[in-house]
C-alpha positions in Angstrom: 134.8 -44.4 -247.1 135.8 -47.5 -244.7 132.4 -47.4 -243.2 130.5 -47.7 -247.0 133.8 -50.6 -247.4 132.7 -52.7 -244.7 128.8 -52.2 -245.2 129.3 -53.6 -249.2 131.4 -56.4 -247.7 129.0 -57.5 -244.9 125.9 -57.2 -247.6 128.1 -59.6 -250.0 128.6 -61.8 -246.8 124.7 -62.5 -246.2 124.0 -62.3 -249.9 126.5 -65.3 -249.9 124.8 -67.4 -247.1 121.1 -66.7 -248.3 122.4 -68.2 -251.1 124.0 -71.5 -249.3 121.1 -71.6 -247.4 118.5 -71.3 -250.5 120.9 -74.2 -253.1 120.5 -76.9 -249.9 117.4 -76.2 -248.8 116.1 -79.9 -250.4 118.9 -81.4 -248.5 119.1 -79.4 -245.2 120.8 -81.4 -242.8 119.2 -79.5 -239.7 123.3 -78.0 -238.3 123.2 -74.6 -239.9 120.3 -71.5 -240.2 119.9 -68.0 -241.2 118.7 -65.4 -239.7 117.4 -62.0 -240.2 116.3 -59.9 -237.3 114.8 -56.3 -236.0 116.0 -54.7 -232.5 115.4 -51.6 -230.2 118.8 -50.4 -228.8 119.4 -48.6 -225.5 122.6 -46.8 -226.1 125.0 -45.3 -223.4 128.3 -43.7 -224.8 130.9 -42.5 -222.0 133.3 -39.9 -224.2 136.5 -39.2 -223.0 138.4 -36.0 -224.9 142.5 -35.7 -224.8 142.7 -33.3 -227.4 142.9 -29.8 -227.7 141.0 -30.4 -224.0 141.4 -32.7 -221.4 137.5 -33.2 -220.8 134.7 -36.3 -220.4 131.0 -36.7 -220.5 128.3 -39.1 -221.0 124.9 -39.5 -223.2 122.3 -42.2 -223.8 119.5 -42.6 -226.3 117.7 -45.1 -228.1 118.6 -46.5 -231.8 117.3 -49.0 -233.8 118.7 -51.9 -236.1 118.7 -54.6 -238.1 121.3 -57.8 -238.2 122.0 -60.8 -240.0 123.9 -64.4 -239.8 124.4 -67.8 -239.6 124.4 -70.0 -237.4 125.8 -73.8 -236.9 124.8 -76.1 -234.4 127.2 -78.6 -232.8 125.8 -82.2 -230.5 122.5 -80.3 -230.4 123.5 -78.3 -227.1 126.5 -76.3 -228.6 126.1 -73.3 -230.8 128.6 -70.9 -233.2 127.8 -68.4 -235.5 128.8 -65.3 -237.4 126.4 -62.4 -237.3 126.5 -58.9 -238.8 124.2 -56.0 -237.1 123.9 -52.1 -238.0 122.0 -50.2 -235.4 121.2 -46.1 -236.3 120.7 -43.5 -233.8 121.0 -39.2 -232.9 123.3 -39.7 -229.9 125.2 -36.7 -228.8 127.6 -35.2 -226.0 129.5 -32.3 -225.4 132.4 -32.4 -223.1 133.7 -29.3 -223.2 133.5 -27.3 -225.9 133.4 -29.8 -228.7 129.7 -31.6 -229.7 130.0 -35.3 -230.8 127.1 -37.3 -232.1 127.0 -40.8 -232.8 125.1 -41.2 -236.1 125.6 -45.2 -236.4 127.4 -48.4 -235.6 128.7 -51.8 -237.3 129.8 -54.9 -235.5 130.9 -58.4 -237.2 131.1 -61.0 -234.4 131.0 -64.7 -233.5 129.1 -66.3 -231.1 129.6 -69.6 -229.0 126.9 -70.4 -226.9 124.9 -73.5 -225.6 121.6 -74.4 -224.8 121.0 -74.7 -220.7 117.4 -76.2 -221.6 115.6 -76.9 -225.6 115.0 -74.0 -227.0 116.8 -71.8 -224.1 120.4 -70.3 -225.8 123.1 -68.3 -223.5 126.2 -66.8 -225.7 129.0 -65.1 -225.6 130.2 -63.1 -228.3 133.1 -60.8 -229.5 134.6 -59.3 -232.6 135.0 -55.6 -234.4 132.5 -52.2 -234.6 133.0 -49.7 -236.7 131.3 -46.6 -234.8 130.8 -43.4 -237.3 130.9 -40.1 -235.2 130.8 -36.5 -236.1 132.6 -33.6 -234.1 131.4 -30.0 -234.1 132.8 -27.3 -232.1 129.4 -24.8 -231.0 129.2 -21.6 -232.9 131.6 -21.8 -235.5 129.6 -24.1 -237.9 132.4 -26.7 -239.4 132.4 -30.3 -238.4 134.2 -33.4 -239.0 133.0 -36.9 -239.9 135.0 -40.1 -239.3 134.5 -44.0 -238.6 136.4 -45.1 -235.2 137.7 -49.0 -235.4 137.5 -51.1 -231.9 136.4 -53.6 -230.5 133.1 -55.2 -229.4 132.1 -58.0 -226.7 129.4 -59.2 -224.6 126.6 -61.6 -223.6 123.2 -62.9 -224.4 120.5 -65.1 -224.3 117.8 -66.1 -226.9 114.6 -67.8 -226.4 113.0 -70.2 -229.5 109.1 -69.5 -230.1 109.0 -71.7 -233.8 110.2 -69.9 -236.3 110.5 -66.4 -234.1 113.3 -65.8 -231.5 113.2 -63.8 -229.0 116.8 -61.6 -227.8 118.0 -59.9 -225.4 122.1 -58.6 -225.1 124.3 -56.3 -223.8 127.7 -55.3 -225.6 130.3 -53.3 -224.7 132.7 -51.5 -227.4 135.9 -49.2 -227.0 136.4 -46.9 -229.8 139.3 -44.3 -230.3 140.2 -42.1 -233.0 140.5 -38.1 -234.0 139.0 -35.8 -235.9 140.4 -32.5 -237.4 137.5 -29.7 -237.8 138.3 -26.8 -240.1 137.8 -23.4 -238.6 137.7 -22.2 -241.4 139.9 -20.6 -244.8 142.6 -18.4 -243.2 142.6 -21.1 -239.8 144.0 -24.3 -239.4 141.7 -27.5 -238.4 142.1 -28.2 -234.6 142.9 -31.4 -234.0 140.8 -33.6 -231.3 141.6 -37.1 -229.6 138.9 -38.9 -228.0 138.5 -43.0 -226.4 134.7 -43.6 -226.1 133.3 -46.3 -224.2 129.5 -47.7 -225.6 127.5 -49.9 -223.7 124.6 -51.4 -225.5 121.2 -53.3 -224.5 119.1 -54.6 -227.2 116.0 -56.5 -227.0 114.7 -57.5 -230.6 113.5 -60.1 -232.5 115.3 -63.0 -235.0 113.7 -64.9 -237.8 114.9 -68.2 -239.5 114.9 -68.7 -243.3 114.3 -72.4 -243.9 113.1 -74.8 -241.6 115.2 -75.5 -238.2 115.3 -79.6 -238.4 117.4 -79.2 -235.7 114.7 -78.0 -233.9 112.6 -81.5 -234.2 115.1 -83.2 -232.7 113.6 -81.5 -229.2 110.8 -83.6 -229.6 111.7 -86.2 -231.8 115.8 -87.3 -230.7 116.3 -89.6 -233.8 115.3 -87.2 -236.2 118.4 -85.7 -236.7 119.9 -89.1 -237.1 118.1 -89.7 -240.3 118.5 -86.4 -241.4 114.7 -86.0 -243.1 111.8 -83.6 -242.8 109.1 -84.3 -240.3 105.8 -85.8 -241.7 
């Protein structure tokens, strides 16, 4: 239910800055941009179980995803943004005696970066994931589905081809949480703690939606003084 919450809330979000984006498109100053963009996802989870068992294991796999945001630009060298990602995979562990899968994850994070050379961005960037997870234990059939809250940081870099960016980044979450899996009608749900650590690498691709007058200004410097398109 909070996972579905937060999905309607980050779709209204974007809906909202397409919209921005689309009413001053005629008088784009060249500061702000959206952009829409594709990734591949390596994805390492390191699970950590304190309940009913005392046990840890690792996984990786790939995923895929899709993100979204806006982005401002400050003095032409500084950078902030919002962005909003969902990234899908079949990621799975099992302790001890208990499967868990990672079936996907949400982050809404800002971003502060600058450019080290035109068209050349390195960020940082930090906020909140939302990581749904099921939990099965082997052989009895019942499982459990919840969304784990926690937070999400890391680095990356971003290189401007036009109206295409390339991306690469790697993010770090920590996620904690339980789940209760019924054993069934005459046995009460065993309760299970876990702390899972993901590290993510993503290499994908961006794409504006308008045109990035602040990306004249690279080779025209008093262009973004007047403020008007390129002829």
């Amino acid at each position: 239910m909070l996972g579905r919450t937060l999905v309607k809330a980050a779709a209204g979000l974007l809906i909202a800055l397409s919209g921005i984006a689309t009413a001053h498109a005629q008088t784009y100053d060249g500061s702000g941009l959206v952009k829409f963009g594709v990734f591949g996802q390596g994805t390492f989870l390191e699970i950590d179980e304190k309940l009913p068992a005392i046990a840890n294991g690792s996984s990786n796999g790939f995923a895929g995803g899709v993100s979204a945001g806006y982005d401002l630009t400050l003095h032409r060298s500084v950078l902030m943004g919002l962005e909003v990602d969902g990234s899908f995979g079949d990621i799975r562990d099992t302790p001890f005696l208990t499967d868990y899968g990672m079936d996907w994850l949400l982050t809404i994070r800002g971003r502060l970066g600058f450019y080290a050379r035109p068209g050349w961005l390195i960020y940082g960037t930090a906020g909140v994931g939302f990581l749904g997870m099921e939990a099965q234990r082997p052989g009895v059939g019942n499982k459990a589905a919840e969304t784990l809250t926690g937070f999400v940081g890391g680095v990356g870099t971003e290189v401007d081809w036009s109206h295409v960016i390339l991306f690469t980044e790697y993010l770090y979450g920590n996620f904690d949480g339980g789940f209760e899996i019924p054993q069934g009608a005459l046995l009460p749900a065993i309760d299970h703690k876990v702390d899972i650590d993901a590290h993510l690498i993503r290499v994908g691709l961006k794409f504006k939606v308008g045109h990035d007058y602040a990306h004249d200004t690279y080779d025209h410097p008093d262009q973004y003084k007047r403020r008007e398109p390129l002829k």
